[in-house]
C-alpha positions in Angstrom: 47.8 -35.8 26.6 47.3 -36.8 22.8 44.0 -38.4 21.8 42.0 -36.4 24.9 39.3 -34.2 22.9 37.2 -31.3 24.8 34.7 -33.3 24.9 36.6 -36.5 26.6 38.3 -33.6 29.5 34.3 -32.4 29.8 32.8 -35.8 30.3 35.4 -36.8 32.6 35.2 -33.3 34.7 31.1 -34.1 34.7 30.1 -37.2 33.8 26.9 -36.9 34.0 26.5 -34.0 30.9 23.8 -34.8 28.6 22.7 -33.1 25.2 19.3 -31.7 26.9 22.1 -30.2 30.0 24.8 -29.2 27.9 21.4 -26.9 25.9 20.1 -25.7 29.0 23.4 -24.5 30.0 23.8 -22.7 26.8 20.4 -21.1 26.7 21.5 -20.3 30.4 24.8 -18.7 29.5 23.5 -16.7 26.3 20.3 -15.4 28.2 23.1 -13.9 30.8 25.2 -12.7 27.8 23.4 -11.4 25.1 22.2 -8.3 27.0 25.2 -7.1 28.3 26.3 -7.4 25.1 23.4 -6.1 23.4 24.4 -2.7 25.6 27.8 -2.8 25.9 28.0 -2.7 21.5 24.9 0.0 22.1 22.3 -2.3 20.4 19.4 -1.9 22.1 18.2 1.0 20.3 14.2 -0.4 18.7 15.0 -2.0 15.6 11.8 0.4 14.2 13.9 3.2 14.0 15.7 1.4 11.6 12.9 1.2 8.8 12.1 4.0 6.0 9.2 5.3 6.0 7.5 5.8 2.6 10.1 8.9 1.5 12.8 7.2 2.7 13.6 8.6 5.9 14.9 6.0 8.5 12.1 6.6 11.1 10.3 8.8 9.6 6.5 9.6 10.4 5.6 9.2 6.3 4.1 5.3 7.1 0.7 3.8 5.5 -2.5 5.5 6.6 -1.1 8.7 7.9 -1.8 11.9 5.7 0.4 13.4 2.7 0.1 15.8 -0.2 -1.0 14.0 -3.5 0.2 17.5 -5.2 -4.0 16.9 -6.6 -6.5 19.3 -6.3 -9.4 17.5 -7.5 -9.0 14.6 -4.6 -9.5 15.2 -1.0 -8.1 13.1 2.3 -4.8 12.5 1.0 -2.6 9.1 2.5 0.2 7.0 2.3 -1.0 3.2 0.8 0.2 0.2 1.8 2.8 0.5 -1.1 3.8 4.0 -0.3 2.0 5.5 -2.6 0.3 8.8 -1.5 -3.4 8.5 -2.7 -6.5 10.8 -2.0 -10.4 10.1 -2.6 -11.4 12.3 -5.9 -13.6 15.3 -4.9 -16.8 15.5 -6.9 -17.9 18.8 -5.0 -17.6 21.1 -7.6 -19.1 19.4 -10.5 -20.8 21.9 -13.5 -24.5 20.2 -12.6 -26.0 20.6 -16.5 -23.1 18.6 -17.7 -23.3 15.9 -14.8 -27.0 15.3 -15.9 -26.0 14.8 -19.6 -23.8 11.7 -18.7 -24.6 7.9 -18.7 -22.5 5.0 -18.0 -24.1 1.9 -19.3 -24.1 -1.0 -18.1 -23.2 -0.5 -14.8 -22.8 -2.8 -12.7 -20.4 -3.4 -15.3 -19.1 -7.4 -16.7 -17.3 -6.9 -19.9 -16.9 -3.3 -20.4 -18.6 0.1 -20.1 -19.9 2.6 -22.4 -19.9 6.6 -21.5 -21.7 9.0 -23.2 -22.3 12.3 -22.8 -25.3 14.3 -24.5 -24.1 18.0 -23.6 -20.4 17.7 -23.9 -17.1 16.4 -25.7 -15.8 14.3 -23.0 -11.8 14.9 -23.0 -10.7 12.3 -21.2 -11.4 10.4 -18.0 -9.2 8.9 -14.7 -10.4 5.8 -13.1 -10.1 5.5 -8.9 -10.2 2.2 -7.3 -12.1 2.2 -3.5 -8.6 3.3 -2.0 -8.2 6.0 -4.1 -5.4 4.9 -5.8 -5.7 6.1 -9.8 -5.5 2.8 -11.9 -6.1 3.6 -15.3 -6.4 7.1 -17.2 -6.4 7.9 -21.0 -7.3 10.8 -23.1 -10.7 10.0 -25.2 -11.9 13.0 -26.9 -15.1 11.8 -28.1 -18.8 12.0 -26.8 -19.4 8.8 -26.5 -16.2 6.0 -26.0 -16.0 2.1 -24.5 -13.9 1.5 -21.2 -13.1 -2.5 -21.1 -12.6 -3.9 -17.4 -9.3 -5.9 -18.6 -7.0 -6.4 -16.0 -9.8 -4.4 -13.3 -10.8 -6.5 -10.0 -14.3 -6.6 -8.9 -15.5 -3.9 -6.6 -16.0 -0.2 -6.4 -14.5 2.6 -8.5 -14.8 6.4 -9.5 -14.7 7.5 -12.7 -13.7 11.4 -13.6 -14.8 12.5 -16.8 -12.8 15.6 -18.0 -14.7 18.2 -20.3 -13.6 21.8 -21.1 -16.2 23.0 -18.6 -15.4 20.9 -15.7 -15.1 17.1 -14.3 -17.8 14.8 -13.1 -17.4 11.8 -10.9 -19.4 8.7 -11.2 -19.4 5.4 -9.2 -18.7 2.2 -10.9 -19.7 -0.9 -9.5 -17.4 -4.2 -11.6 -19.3 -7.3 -10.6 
């Protein structure tokens, strides 16, 4: 028959087919199909299994907030980041107490910037910690007294770790 379309044979075979119908049978039809199919091309395996973990492993167990190896010893309580980086909290145990009492860090809270001085001690450089441990900023100084601006620093808590020839200490820095 020329001119008959499927959808003239359908209306006349049930006339009384509507849009709203002719979706419900669909979703009706696909909700019987899709999980035979689903099993039948073997795709009902968790999509999770699917997803890297932080090295890369399809699967894998290396995901944000469980423990890794920074490869650092001064930092303690090592874990993967939200960005897959593996970050640990600095460990100030072992500080040389003479030289911790011989450092200042004024102002602090700190605005602009931040100036370290140390009486006892040629301060060799430093690393800078934000609350998470992750290290944002590090730099050689070689000096007894140097300026650390905030540029490009959020507000909140940090750790400092001063490096001198006899050993590191830690101090809190508050960035209002």
């Amino acid at each position: 028959m020329p001119g008959v379309t499927a959808h003239t044979a359908s209306m006349a075979s049930n006339p009384n087919m509507s849009p709203e119908k002719a979706r419900a049978y669909i979703d009706t039809v696909m909700g019987y199909m899709n999980p035979r199919i689903m099993a039948a091309l073997q795709l009902d395996q968790p999509c999770d299994l699917m997803i890297p973990d932080c090295l890369g492993v399809p699967g894998g167990t290396a995901l944000p907030g469980t423990p890794c190896d920074d490869s650092d010893p001064n930092t303690l309580d090592d874990t993967w980041s939200e960005g897959c980086d593996c970050v640990g909290i600095p460990d100030a145990i072992a500080e040389n107490q003479g030289l911790s009492a011989s450092v200042t860090l004024m102002p602090n809270p700190v605005h602009d910037q931040v100036t370290i001085t140390s009486s006892k001690a040629r301060i060799l450089g430093y690393e800078l910690y934000d609350a998470t441990g992750r290290r944002v900023r590090t730099a050689n100084v070689n000096a007894d007294r140097f300026t650390l601006p905030r540029t490009g620093l959020q507000a909140g808590a940090y750790f400092i770790i001063l490096r001198f020839e006899q050993g590191n200490v830690t101090r809190k820095l508050a960035l209002d």
